[in-house]
C-alpha positions as CSV (number, residue, x, y, z in Angstrom):
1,X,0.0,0.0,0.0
2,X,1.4,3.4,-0.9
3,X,1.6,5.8,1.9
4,X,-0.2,8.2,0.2
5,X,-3.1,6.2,-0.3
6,X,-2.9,5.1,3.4
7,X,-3.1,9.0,4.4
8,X,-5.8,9.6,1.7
9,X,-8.4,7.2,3.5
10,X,-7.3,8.4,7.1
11,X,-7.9,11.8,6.4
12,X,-11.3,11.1,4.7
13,X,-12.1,8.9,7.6
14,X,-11.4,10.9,10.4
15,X,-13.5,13.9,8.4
16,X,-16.6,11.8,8.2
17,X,-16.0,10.7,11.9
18,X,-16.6,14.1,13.1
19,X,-19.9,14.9,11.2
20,X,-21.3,11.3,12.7
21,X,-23.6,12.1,16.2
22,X,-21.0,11.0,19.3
23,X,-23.2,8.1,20.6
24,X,-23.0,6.7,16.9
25,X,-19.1,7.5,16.5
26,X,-17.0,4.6,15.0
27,X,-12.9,4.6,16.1
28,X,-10.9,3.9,12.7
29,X,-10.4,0.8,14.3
30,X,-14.2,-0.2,14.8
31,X,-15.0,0.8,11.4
32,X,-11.9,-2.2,10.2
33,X,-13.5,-4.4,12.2
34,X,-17.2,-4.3,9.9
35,X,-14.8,-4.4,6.8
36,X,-13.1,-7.2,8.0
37,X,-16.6,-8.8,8.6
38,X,-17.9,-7.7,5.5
39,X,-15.7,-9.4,3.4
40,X,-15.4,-12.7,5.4
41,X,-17.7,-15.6,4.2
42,X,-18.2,-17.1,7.6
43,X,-18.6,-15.3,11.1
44,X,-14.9,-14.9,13.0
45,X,-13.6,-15.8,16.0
46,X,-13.0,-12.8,18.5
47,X,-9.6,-14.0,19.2
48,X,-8.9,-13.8,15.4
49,X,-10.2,-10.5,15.2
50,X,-8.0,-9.6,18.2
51,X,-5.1,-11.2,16.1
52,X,-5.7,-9.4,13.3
53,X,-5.2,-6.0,15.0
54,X,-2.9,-6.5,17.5
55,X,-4.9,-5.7,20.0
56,X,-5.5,-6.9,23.7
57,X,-8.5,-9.3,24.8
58,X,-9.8,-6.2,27.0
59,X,-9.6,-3.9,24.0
60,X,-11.6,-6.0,21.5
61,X,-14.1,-7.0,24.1
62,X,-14.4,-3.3,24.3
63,X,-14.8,-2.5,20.4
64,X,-16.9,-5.6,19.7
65,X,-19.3,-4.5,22.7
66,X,-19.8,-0.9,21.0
67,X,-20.6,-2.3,17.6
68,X,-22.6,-4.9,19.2
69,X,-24.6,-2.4,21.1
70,X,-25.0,-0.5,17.8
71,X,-26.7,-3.5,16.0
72,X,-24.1,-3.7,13.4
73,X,-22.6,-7.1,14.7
74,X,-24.3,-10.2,16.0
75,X,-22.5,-12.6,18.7
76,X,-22.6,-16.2,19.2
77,X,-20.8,-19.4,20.7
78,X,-18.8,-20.8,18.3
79,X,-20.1,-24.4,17.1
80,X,-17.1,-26.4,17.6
81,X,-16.0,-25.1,21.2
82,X,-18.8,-23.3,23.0
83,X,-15.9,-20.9,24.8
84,X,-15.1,-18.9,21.7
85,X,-17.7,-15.9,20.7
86,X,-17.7,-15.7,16.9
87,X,-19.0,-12.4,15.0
88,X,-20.5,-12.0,12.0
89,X,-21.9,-8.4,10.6
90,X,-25.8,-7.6,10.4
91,X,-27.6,-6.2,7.7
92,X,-27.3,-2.9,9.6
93,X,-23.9,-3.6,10.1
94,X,-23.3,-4.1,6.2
95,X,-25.8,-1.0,5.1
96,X,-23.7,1.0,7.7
97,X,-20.1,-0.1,6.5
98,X,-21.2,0.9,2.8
99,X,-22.6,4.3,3.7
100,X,-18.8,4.7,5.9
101,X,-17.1,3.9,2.6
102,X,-18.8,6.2,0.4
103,X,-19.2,9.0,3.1
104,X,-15.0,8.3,2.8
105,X,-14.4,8.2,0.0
106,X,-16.7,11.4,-0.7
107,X,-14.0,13.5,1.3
108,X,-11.2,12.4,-0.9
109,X,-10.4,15.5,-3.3
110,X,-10.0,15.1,-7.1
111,X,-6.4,14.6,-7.3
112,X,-5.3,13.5,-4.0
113,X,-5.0,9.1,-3.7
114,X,-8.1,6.9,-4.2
115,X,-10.0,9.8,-5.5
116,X,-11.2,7.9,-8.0
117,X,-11.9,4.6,-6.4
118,X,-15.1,2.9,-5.7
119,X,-16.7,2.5,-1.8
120,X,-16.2,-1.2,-2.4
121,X,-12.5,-0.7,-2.7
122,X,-12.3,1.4,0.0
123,X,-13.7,-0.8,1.9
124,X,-10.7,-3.1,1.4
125,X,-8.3,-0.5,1.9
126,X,-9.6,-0.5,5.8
127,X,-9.9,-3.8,6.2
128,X,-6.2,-4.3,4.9
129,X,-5.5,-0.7,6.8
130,X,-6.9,-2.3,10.5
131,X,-3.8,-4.5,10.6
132,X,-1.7,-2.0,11.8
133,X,-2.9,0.6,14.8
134,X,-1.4,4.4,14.7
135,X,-2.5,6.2,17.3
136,X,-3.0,10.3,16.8
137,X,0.6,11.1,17.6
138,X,2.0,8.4,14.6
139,X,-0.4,10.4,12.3
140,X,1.4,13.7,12.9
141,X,4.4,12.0,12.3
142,X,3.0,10.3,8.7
143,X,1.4,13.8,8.1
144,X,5.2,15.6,8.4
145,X,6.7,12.5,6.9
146,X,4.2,12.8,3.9
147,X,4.4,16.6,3.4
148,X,5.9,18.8,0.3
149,X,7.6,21.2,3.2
150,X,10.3,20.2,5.6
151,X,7.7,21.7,8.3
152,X,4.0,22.4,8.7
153,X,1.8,24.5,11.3
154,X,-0.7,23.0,13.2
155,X,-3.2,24.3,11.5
156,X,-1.4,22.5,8.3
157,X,-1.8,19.4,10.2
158,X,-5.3,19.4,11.1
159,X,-5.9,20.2,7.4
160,X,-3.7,17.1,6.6
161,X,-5.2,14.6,9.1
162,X,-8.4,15.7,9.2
163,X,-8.2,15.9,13.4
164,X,-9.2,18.5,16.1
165,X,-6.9,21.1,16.9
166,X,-6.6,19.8,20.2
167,X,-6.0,16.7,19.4
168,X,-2.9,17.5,17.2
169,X,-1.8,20.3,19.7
170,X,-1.6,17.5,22.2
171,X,0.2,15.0,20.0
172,X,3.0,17.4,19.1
173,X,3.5,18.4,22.4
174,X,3.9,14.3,23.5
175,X,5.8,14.2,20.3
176,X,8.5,17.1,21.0
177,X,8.9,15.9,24.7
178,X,10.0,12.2,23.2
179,X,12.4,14.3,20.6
180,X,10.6,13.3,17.6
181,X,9.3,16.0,16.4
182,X,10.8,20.2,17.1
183,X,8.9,23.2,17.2
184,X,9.6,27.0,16.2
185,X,8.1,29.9,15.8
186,X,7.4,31.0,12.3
187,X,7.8,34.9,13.1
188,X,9.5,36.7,15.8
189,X,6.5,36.9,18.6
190,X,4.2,34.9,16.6
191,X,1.8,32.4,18.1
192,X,2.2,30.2,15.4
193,X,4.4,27.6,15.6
194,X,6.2,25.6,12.8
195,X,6.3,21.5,13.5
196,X,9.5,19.7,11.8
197,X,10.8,16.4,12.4
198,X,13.6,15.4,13.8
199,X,16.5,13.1,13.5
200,X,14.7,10.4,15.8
201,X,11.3,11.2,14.3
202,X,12.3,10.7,11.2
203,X,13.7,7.1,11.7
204,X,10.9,6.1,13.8
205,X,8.4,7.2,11.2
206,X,10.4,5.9,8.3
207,X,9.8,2.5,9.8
208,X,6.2,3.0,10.1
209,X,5.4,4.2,6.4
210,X,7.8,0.7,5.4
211,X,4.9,-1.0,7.5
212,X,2.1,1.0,5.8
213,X,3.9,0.2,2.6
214,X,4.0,-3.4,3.2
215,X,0.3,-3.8,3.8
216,X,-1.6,-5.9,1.2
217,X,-5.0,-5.1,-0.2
218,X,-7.1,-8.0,-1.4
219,X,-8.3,-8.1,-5.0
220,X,-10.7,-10.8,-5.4
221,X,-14.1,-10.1,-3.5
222,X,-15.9,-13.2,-1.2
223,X,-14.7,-16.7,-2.3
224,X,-11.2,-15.9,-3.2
225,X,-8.2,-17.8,-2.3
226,X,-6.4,-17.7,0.7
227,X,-3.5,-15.4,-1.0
228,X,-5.7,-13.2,-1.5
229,X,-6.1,-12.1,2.2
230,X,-5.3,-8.7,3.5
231,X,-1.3,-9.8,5.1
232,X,1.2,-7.8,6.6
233,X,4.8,-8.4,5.8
């Protein structure tokens, strides 16, 4: 997966994700979760799901409880051992996940990655996408990494990320006390601040984006081969 494309549909998501009602509010990582479903042809095992993105037994229980309470998955003991809780999406869960995609990929500009792709692909983008978890302070860094200029405002990186204010303010701040990222002022007594990476930020991000870049996006649709699975190198 190019990085670009990767930034493309996090932007457009995290757009979309503010216009949505709070109660209703999917993390980037829930709305994975439905693609995943969507595209599998049987219901998966929570522990599979927790597999897939790297994420603790407390934490899925947590994400599958929200989307369960939202009526977009269904829950049940699996067949074979009674222990494991299998999930499979519901018809509201697969209306919802399309109306995600195109609200995404409606927030894409002409000319920027995936601008011309359909819903249905970017719905395999985030399913291959969910394998890897950034949180908001690995976005800055992807947004600087992933910039024409050595250095953007914070305002440039809200535009970038599609994020609250506060929520990049407090990522750069996080960022510049672990000395990956370094801040200045653009004019002499000017509240505005340019962001830059540094020499540290800019090795741990560069072996994020080879990450990103290794990400697989499936091209068959239901009923393909196993090599066709979203993998992770």
């Amino acid at each position: 997966m190019d990085l670009r494309e990767y930034m493309s549909v996090r932007r457009a998501y995290n757009n979309v994700r503010q216009k949505v009602k709070s109660d209703e509010r999917l993390t980037f990582e829930e709305f994975a979760i439905l693609c995943r479903l969507n595209e599998a042809d049987e219901p998966i095992k929570t522990s599979s799901i927790a597999e897939y993105q790297g994420a603790l037994r407390p934490t899925m229980t947590h994400r599958t409880n929200h989307l369960a309470g939202l009526g977009l998955i269904d829950r049940a003991e699996g067949v074979v051992d009674h222990r494991n809780v299998v999930c499979s999406i519901s018809e509201k869960g697969r209306e919802h996940v399309m109306e995600l995609a195109s609200l995404t990929r409606g927030q894409i500009p002409t000319g920027r990655a995936l601008s011309r792709t359909s819903p249905e692909r970017v719905v395999k983008y985030v399913d291959a996408m969910g394998s890897l978890f950034c949180k908001a302070g690995d976005l800055v860094l992807l947004g600087l990494l992933s910039a024409e200029s050595e250095s953007l405002t914070i305002m440039q990186i809200v535009e970038a990320l599609g994020l609250l204010q506060p929520t990049v303010s407090m990522s750069v701040t996080s960022l510049e006390e672990k000395g990956l990222v370094s801040r200045e002022h653009v004019a002499g007594g000017s509240h505005t601040t340019s962001v830059s990476l540094t020499d540290a930020g800019s090795e741990y991000v560069g072996e994020l984006a080879k990450k990103i870049e290794a990400l697989v996006v499936r091209r068959k649709g239901r009923g393909g081969s196993s090599s066709d699975e979203v993998s992770q190198s």
